[in-house]
Residue, then its C-alpha position, 0 to 999 in steps of 0.5 A: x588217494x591211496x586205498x590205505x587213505x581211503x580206509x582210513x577216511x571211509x571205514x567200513x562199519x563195524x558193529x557191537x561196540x558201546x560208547x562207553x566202557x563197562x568201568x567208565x569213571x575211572x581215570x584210564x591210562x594214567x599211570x605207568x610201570x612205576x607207578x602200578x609196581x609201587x602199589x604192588x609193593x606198598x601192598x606187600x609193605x617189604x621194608x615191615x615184613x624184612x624186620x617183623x616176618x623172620x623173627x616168626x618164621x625163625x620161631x617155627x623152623x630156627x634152623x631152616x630160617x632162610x630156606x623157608x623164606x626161599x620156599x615161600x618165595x618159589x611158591x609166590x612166583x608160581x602164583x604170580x605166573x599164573x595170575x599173569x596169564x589172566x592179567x595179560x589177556x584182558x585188564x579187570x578192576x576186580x583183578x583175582x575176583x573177575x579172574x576166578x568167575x572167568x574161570x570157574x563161574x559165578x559162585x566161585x567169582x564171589x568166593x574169591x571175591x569175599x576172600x580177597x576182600x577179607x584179606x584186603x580188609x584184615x592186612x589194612x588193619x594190620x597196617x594201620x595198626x603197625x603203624x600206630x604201633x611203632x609210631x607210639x613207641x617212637x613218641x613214648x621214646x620222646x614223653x614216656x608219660x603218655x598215654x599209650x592206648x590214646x596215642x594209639x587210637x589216634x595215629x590209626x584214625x590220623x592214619x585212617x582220615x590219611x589214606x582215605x585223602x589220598x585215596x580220592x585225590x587221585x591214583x597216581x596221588x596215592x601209587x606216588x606217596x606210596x612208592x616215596x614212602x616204600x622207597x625210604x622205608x626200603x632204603x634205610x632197611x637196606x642199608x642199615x641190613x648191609x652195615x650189619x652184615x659188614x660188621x658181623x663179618x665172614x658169614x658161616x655157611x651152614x648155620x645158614x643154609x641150616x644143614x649143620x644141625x639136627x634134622x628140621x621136622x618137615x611140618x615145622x617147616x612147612x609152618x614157617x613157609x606158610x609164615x614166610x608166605x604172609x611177607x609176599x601177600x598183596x604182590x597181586x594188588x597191582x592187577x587192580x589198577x589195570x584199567x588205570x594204567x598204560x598198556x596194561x596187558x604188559x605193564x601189570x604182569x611185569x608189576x607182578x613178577x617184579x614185586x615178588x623177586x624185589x620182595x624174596x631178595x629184600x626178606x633173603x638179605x634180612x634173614x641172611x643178616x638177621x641169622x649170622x648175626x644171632x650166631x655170631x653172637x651165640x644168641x637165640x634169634x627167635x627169642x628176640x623181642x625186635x632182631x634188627x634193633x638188638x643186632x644195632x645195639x650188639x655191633x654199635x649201631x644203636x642210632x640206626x634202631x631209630x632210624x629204623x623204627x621210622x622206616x617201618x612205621x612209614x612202610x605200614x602206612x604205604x602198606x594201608x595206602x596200597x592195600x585200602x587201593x586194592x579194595x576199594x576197586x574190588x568193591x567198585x567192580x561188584x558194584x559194576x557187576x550188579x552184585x553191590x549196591x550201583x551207589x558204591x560204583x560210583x566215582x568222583x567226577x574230578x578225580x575218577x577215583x572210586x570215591x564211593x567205596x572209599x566212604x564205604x570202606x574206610x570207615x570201618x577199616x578204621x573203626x576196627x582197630x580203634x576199638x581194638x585198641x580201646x578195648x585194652x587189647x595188646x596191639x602185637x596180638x591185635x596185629x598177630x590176629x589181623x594178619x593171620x586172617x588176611x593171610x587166610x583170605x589170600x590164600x583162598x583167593x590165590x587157590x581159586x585162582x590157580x584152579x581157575x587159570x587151567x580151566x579159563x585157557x583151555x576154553x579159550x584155546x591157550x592152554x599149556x601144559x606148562x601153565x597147568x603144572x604151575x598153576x596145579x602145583x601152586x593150588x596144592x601147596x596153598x592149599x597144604x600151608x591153608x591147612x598147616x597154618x590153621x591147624x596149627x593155630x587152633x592147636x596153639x590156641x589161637x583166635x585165628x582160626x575160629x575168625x576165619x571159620x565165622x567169616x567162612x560161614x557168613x561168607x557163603x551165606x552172603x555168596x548165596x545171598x548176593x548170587x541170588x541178587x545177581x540173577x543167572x547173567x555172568x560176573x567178572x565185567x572188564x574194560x572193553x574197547x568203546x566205539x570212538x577207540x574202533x576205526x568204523x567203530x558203531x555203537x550196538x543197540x544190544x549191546x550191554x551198555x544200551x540194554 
């Protein structure tokens, strides 16, 4: 025997291990490459936001339409990169919450964690909306004579009970019907996006690039990049599934990165076609009520309107399937982190799904937009509100996190100077576009920003709550090696799964 084989069949002990990970319960090492981008990119929902987002961008800056969306987009991989280096070390179920208390400690943990989850929360509520939106509108295009509030309240409910199937049936269940629902939605987009540029024929340049004008006002600019930013949001969510997917340490950066340059390419074309379409025809883009079906009608393609309404009906479902994923994993960990309730980390013993947050969470995802729509307010203004929001609570999530990424290599001895930049320019550009977006908001009027200030305070009053539940140990559990994984691996007594 070869002392190779003799190591193998003798090996020597090795200590402080547990016999079972701190996020036991899920279904580990399931799902691949494919499957952990199709969430990230159903969280982003890109075939909704290629049709709905350049419209808003074009409001704010009509000349520089593009550029902004090219800022935003710069701006997102910078953030992506970041998160990258937290995602490529160890795989957490709390993704952005585990990365900023690994980084910058308890309080900041839960900051980020009350920030993720409003905007995990505030987006599927958008999207459940959208959906129930354009699926109205397509049946009052069949029954004129419904009755649209109804309607309404019942696609976001059948959406609602939907999503929540899904969710507990299983992660790869819902990463494939998000990703089947996201590819048509992304294919009929693209396609009808190309004939339009094919019909619209030679594109003039500068009209754009938006240097055949006056000169853009830099803070209408920067309004319409933070705009442009809203399109990216959720590019993260795949982070969420790293416990459950294989070899995540390469798989989830990959996801990651890859969303965001999918995503910046998809909105590019839109904006692209939606601009030198609207300047061939001598028409103001941001007057439009809905560009890419005003566009199919002026260049004969008036059925694609249609087939396009479809599309993006079925990519706010992929939307709300994706982003509801990312929640409930994020409540998971809380549970897991002694912060929630153990109940809520409890997973179902079939399918080792997060079941629990889902019936935690649902509901009132749900509940919310029908009472919205009940209440007899607009759903576009509903959606307006909704998505402002959970940009907001983004945005402060994606700030913490990039403050914390400096901070967390350096104590582990990794740090570069090139991450530290990145991460450091990234934090301060948030930061400014947090701060246009709101202002800007508030002077116009808007609800947004006093939602956000209110779910500010009661925030940080339940941060200081729940710190205090929590106790003085660390937060931000992730997946660990367990004894049986260790060749001579022994199950500690100290450890913490045997305290």
């Amino acid at each position: 025997m070869t002392a190779l084989a003799r190591a193998i069949a003798r090996p020597a002990p090795v200590a402080g291990f547990g016999d079972r990970s701190p996020l036991h319960g899920l279904e580990r090492r399931r799902i691949g490459v494919v499957d952990l981008a199709a969430q990230s990119v159903a969280a982003v929902a890109p075939a909704a936001a290629a049709t709905t987002v350049v419209l808003l961008v074009a409001g704010f800056a009509p000349g520089a339409t593009v550029a902004a969306i090219v800022a935003a987009a710069i701006l997102s991989l910078g953030v992506a990169r970041t998160i990258s280096q937290f995602a490529r070390r160890f795989a957490a179920t709390g993704a952005l919450y585990t990365y900023t208390a690994r980084g910058l400690g308890t309080r900041a943990g839960l900051a980020a964690g009350a920030a993720i989850l409003t905007g995990y929360g505030a987006v599927a509520m958008f999207a459940l909306l959208g959906g129930a939106y354009y699926a109205t509108y397509l049946a009052a295009g069949l029954w004129p004579s419904i009755d649209r509030a109804l309607v309404t309240a019942l696609f976001v409910v059948g959406q609602g009970v939907l999503v929540a199937l899904v969710l507990v049936r299983g992660i790869r269940i819902s990463a494939r019907a998000a990703l089947v629902v996201e590819s048509l939605s992304v294919a009929l987009i693209v396609v009808l996006l190309v004939v339009l540029l094919v019909k619209i024929g030679p594109i003039d340049l500068t009209a754009i690039a938006g240097t055949g004008g006056a000169a853009l006002d830099p803070t209408a600019f920067a309004a319409a990049a933070v705009i442009a930013l809203t399109a990216f949001v959720g590019f993260e969510s795949a982070a969420t599934l790293s416990v459950e997917s294989v070899s995540p340490l390469r798989n989830v950066p990959r996801a990651i990165t890859g969303t965001v340059v999918f995503s910046g390419l998809l909105y590019v074309l839109a904006a692209v076609t939606q601009v030198a379409g609207f300047d061939a025809l001598g028409a103001d883009l941001a007057a439009s009520a809905s560009p890419v079906n005003e566009l199919a009608e002026a260049y004969g393609l008036g059925g694609w309107g249609v087939v396009a309404d479809l599309g993006i009906a079925a990519s706010f479902l992929a939307c709300a399937i994706g982003t509801t994923t990312a929640l409930v994993r994020v409540l998971f960990a809380l549970s897991r982190d002694g912060v929630l309730p153990a109940a809520v980390g409890r997973t179902h013993p079939r399918f080792g799904t997060p079941a629990a947050a889902v019936a935690a969470a649902l509901p009132l995802i749900t509940a919310v937009p029908v009472l919205v729509v009940a209440a007899g307010i607009d759903t576009r203004d509903a959606m307006h509100v909704t998505i402002g929001v959970g940009a907001a609570g983004y945005i402060v999530a994606y700030i913490l996190v990039c403050v914390a990424a400096p901070i967390f290599l350096r104590r582990i001895g990794e740090s570069t100077v090139g991450v530290t930049v990145v991460a450091g320019v990234s934090a301060l550009a948030l930061a400014a576009a947090l701060v246009s977006f709101l202002v800007d908001d508030g002077s116009a009027g808007g609800t947004v920003v006093t939602i956000v200030a209110g779910l500010a305070v009661v925030s940080g009053a339940l941060v200081a709550i729940l710190r205090r539940r929590h106790g003085p140990g660390a937060l931000g559990v992730y997946d660990e090696p367990v004894a049986a994984q260790v060749l001579g691996g022994v199950v500690s007594p100290r450890h913490p799964d045997h305290a």
